[in-house]
N, C-alpha and C positions, 0 to 999 in steps of 0.2 A: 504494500500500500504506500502510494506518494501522501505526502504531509508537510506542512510547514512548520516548523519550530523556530521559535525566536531564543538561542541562547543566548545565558548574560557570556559577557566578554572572555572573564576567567575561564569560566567552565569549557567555552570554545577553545582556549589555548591549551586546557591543561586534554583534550581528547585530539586536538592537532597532536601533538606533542607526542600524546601516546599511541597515534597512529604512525607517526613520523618512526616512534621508535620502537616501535613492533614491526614498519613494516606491511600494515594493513590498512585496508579503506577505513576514512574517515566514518563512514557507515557504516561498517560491520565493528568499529570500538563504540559508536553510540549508540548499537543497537546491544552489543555484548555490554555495554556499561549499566543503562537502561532494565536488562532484563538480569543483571545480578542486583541490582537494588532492590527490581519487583521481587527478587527470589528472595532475599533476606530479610524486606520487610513482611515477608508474608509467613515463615518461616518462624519468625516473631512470635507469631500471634496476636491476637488482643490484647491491651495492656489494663491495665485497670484503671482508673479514676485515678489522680490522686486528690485522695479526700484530709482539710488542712482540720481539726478538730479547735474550734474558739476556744477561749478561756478566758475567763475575767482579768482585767487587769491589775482589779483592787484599786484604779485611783478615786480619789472624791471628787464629789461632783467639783461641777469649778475648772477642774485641771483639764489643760489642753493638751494631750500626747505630745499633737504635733508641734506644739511648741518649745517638745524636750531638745530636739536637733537643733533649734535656733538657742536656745542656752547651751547645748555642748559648745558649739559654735563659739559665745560669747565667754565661755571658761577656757577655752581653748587660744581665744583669741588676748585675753590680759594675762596667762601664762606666759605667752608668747613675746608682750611686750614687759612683762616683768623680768624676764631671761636679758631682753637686748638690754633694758635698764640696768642689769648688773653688770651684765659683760660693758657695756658704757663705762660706769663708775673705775669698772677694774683696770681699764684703759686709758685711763687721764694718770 
């Protein structure tokens, strides 16, 4: 069967290449590439779900999670100028 496929770029070089270096038509490596992926992922099987189980966080009302990464941030950040401030002093 004729067909058109749009490869991305990569993928055309990296099956040039391995036809270049085998030695074999461009078409017979993306039809032999092709049908060991269908073989493998089928071969697989079914996977399962993956199911993430919640759990309370325990914080009180009020508190904003997401505003724990913006205080890492801001503890992270006067650490950072506390350090230069010493190495400064130690340097005069």
């Amino acid at each position: 069967m004729r067909t058109t496929v749009t490869l991305d770029r990569d993928l055309e070089r990296v099956l040039r290449e391995t036809a270049a270096r085998t030695h074999r038509p461009f078409k017979k490596v993306l039809n032999d590439t092709l049908r060991a992926g269908i073989e493998q992922s089928s071969a697989m099987g079914p996977s399962e779900p993956f199911v993430l189980k919640a759990r309370p966080m325990g914080l009180r009302a009020g508190y904003d999670p997401t505003g724990f990464n913006k205080l890492a941030d801001d503890l992270e950040a006067e650490a950072f100028l506390e350090t230069s401030r010493k190495l400064m002093e130690r340097s005069r």
